[in-house]
C-alpha positions in Angstrom: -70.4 41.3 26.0 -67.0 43.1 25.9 -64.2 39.9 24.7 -60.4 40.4 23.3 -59.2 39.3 20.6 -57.4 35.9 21.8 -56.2 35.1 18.7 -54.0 37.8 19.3 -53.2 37.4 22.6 -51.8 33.6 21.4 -49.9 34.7 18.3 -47.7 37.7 20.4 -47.4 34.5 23.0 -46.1 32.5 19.9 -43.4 35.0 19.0 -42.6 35.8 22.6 -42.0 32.5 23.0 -39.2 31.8 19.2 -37.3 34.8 21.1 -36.3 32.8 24.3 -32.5 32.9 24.5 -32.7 31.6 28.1 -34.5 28.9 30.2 -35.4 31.0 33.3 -37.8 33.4 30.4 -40.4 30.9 30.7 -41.0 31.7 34.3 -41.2 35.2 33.2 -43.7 34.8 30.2 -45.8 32.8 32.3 -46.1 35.0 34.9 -46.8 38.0 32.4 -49.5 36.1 30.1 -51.6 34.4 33.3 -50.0 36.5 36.5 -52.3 38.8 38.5 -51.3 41.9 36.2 -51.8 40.1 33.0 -54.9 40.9 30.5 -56.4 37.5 31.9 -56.8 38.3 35.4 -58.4 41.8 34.3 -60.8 40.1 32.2 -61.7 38.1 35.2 -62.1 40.7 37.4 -64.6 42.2 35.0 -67.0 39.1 35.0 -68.6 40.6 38.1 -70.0 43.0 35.4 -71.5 40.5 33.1 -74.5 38.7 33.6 -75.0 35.1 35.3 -75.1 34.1 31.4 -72.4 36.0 29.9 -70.3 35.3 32.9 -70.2 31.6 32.4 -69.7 31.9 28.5 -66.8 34.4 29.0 -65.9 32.6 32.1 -65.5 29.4 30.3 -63.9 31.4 27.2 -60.9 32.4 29.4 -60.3 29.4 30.9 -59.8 28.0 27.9 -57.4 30.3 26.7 -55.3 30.2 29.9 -55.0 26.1 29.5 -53.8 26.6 26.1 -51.5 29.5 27.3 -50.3 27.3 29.7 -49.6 24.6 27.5 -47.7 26.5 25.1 -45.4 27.8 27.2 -45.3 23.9 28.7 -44.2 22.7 25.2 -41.8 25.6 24.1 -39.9 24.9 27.2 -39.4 21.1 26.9 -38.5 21.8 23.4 -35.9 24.6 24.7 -34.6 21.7 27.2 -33.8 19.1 25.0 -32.3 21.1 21.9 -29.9 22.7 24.8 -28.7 19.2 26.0 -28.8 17.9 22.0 -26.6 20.8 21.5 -24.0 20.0 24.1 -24.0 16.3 23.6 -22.9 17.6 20.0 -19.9 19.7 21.0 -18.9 18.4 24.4 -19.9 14.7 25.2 -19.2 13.1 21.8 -20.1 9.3 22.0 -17.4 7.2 20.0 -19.1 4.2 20.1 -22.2 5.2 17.9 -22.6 7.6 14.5 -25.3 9.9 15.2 -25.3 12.1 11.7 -24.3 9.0 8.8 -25.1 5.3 8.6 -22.1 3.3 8.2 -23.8 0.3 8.7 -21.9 -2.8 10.2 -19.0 -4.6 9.5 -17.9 -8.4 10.2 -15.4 -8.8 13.2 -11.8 -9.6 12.5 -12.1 -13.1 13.6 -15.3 -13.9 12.0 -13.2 -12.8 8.8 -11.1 -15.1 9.3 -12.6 -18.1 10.4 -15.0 -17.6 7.4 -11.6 -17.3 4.9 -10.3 -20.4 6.3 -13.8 -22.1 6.3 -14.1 -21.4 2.4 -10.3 -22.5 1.4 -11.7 -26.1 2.6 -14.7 -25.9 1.4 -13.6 -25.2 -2.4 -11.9 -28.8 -2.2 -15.0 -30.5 -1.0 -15.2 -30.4 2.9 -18.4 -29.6 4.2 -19.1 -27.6 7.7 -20.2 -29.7 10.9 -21.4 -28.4 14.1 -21.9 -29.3 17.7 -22.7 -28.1 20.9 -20.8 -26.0 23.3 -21.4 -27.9 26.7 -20.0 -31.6 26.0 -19.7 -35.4 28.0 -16.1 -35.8 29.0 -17.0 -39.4 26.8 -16.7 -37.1 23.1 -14.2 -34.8 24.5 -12.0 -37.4 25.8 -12.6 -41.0 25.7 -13.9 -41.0 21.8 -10.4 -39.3 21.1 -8.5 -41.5 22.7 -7.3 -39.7 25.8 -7.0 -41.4 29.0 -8.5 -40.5 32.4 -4.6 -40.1 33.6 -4.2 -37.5 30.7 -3.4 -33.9 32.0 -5.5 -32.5 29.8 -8.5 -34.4 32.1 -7.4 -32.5 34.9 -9.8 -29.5 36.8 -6.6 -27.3 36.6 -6.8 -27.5 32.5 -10.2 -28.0 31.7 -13.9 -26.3 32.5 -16.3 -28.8 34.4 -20.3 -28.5 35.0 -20.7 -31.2 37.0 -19.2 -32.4 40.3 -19.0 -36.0 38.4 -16.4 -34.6 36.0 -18.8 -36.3 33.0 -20.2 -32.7 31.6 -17.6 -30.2 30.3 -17.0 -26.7 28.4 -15.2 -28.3 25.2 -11.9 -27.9 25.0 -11.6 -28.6 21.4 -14.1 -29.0 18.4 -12.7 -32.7 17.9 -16.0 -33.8 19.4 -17.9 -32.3 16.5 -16.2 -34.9 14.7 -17.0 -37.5 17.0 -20.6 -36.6 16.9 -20.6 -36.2 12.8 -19.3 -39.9 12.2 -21.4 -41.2 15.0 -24.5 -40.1 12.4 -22.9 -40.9 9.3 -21.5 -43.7 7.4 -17.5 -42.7 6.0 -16.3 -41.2 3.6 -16.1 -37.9 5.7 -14.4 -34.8 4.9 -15.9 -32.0 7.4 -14.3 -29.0 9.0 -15.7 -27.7 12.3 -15.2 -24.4 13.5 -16.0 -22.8 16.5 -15.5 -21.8 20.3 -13.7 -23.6 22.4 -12.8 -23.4 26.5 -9.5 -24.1 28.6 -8.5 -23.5 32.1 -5.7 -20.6 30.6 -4.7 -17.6 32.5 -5.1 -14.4 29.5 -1.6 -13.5 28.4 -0.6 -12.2 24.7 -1.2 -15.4 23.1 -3.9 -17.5 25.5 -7.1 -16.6 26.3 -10.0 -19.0 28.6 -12.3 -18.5 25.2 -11.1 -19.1 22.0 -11.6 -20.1 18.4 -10.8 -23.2 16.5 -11.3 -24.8 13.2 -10.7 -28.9 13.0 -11.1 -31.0 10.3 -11.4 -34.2 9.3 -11.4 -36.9 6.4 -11.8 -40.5 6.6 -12.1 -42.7 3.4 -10.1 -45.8 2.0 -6.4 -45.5 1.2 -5.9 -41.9 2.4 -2.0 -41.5 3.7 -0.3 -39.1 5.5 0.7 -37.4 1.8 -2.8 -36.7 1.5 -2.8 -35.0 4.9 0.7 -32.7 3.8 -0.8 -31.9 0.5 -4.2 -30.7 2.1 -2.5 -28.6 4.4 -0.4 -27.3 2.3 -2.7 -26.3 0.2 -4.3 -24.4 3.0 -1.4 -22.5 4.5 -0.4 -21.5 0.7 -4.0 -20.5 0.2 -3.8 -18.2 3.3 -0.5 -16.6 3.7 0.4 -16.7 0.3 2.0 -19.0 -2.2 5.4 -18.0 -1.4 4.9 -19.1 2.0 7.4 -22.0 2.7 6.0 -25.0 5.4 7.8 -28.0 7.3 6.4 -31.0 9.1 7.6 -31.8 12.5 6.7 -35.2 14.7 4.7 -34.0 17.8 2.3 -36.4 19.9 -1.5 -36.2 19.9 -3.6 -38.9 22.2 -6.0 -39.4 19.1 -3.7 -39.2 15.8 -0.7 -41.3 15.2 1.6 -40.3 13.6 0.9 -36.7 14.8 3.1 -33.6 13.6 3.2 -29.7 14.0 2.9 -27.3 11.0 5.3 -24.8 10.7 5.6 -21.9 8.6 8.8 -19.8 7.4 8.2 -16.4 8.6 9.6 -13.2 7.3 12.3 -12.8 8.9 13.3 -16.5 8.7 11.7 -17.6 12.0 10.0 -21.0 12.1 6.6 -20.8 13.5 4.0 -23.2 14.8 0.5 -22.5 13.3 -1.4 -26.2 13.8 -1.2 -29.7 14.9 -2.2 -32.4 12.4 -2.1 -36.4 12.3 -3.5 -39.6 10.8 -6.6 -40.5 12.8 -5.7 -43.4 15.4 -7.4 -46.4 14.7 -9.2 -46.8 18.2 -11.0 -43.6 17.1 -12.2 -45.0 14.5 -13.4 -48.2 16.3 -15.1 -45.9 19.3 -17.6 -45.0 16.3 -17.8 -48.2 14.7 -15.7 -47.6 11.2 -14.3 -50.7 9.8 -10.6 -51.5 9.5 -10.5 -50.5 5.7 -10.8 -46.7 6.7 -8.4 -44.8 7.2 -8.2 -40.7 8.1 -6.6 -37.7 8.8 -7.5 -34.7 10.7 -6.0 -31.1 12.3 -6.9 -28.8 14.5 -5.9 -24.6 14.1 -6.5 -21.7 16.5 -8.5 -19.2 14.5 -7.1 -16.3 16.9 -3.6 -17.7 16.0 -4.0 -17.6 12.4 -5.2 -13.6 12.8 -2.3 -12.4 14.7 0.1 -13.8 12.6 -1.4 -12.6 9.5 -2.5 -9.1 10.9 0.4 -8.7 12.8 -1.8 -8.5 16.3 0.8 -8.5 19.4 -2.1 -9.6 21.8 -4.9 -12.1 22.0 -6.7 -9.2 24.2 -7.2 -6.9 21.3 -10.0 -9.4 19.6 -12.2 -8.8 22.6 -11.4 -5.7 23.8 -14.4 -4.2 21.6 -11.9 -0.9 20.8 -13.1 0.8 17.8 -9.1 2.0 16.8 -8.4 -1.6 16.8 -11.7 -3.1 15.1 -12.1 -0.6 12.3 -8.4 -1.6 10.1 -10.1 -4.9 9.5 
């Protein structure tokens, strides 16, 4: 029974098919390894001469080599496809926002950085971190602190409601984590309690609806407001740098009394506000059931705030802007 040598036949299709410099060949080698003038159609023609036996084993013998013909030139040409479109991603359609050649792994956002820092300069003088949840009762955001229901601060204009009621609330501050933390625990208490906070605030360069904040809080017997000044301090020396100068300012707070501003001495001589500060009033203190020999103090700083004066950011936009330029010199 007369039979080419296929192996043949598929290792010239294997080095017809490493010279393709063009999609639109595959059409053409197709055509020239199964069309009507290639050596398979011949070879079928000529099973008419073969017997009923030898027809089927050929017959069956050709077939197989077309399918894997077929499927050769099916593969080379997908392979073509995508290593032309790799190719031009490469050189024309560069995507900034991933690496595709090194690993440079990942990298802690600017404001995480700082909230961390801050977190750690209390925490090496003995506060501990509290936490609480997002979606508050207007009771811990407002009545525990002291505020009244004719308080602007209660209005829909300022703050983020869930409820028709006015009762559930976006938090507008992380005071109710300490609200929640001396509800569970017996004074003394020294906590901070960092997190995100919500406000009814139009976005300009310094306000944003979503922000960051870090409040503290220390309660124990005897504590005065020279505790409070040499705590923070401590703080804004340990963050902008000893040489850092700092002034206390009288300033009103619903749930501290006395309440002040901190200011810090900028560069170029400018006073600047960085937090607002206080000794705990005492009906916060009696919404959670301390006794009358407690006393506390407690603050309350804008993460955000602390980054764009120590970075030198013009705009509270650029932390969540997710640009690359901006991300990567932090």
């Amino acid at each position: 029974m007369p039979e080419l040598n296929f192996d043949k036949v598929l290792a010239s299709l294997k080095l017809r098919l490493d010279e393709v410099v063009d999609e639109s060949e595959f059409d053409e080698i197709l055509k020239e390894y199964t069309g009507k003038d290639s050596l398979l159609s011949v070879e079928r023609k000529n099973l008419s001469n073969l017997s009923n036996e030898d027809k089927k084993v050929y017959g069956e013998t050709l077939n197989n080599v077309n399918k894997s013909i077929v499927t050769n030139i099916k593969k080379a040409k997908e392979e073509f496809i995508n290593n032309k479109y790799a190719s031009l991603e490469d050189e024309e359609n560069d995507d900034i926002t991933i690496d595709w050649i090194t690993n440079t792994g990942t990298h802690r956002h600017i404001l995480s950085q700082v909230m961390d820092e801050v977190v750690n300069i209390f925490a090496s003088i003995g506060y501990k971190v509290a936490y609480g949840p997002e979606v508050e009762t207007s009771w811990h955001n407002f009545d525990a602190l002291n505020t009244p229901d004719w308080h602007p601060a209660r209005y829909e204009s300022d703050t983020l409601y869930t409820d028709n009621d006015l009762e559930t609330l976006l938090r507008t501050q992380t005071s109710t984590v300490q609200i929640r933390h001396m509800e569970e625990n017996d004074p003394p208490v020294y906590i901070v309690a960092p997190g995100r906070v919500f406000r009814s605030d139009q976005l300009d360069a310094t306000h944003s609806p979503v922000f960051h904040q870090l409040e503290g809080l220390a309660v124990d017997k005897n504590l005065k407001f020279t505790d409070l000044k040499g705590t923070l301090e401590y703080f804004v020396k340990q963050f902008f740098g000893e040489d850092i100068e700092t002034k206390f300012i009288p300033h009103f707070f619903p749930f501290t009394e006395p309440s002040a501003e901190v200011l810090v001495k900028w560069k170029n001589g400018e006073w600047l506000e960085i937090l607002g500060c206080g000794m705990v009033d005492p009906n916060v203190l009696n919404h959670v059931g301390y006794s009358d020999e407690y006393q506390g103090f407690a603050w309350g700083v804008g993460i955000e705030r602390l980054a764009m004066l120590k970075y030198q950011v013009d705009h509270i936009k650029n932390f969540y802007d997710n640009d690359l330029r901006f991300l990567e010199q932090f």
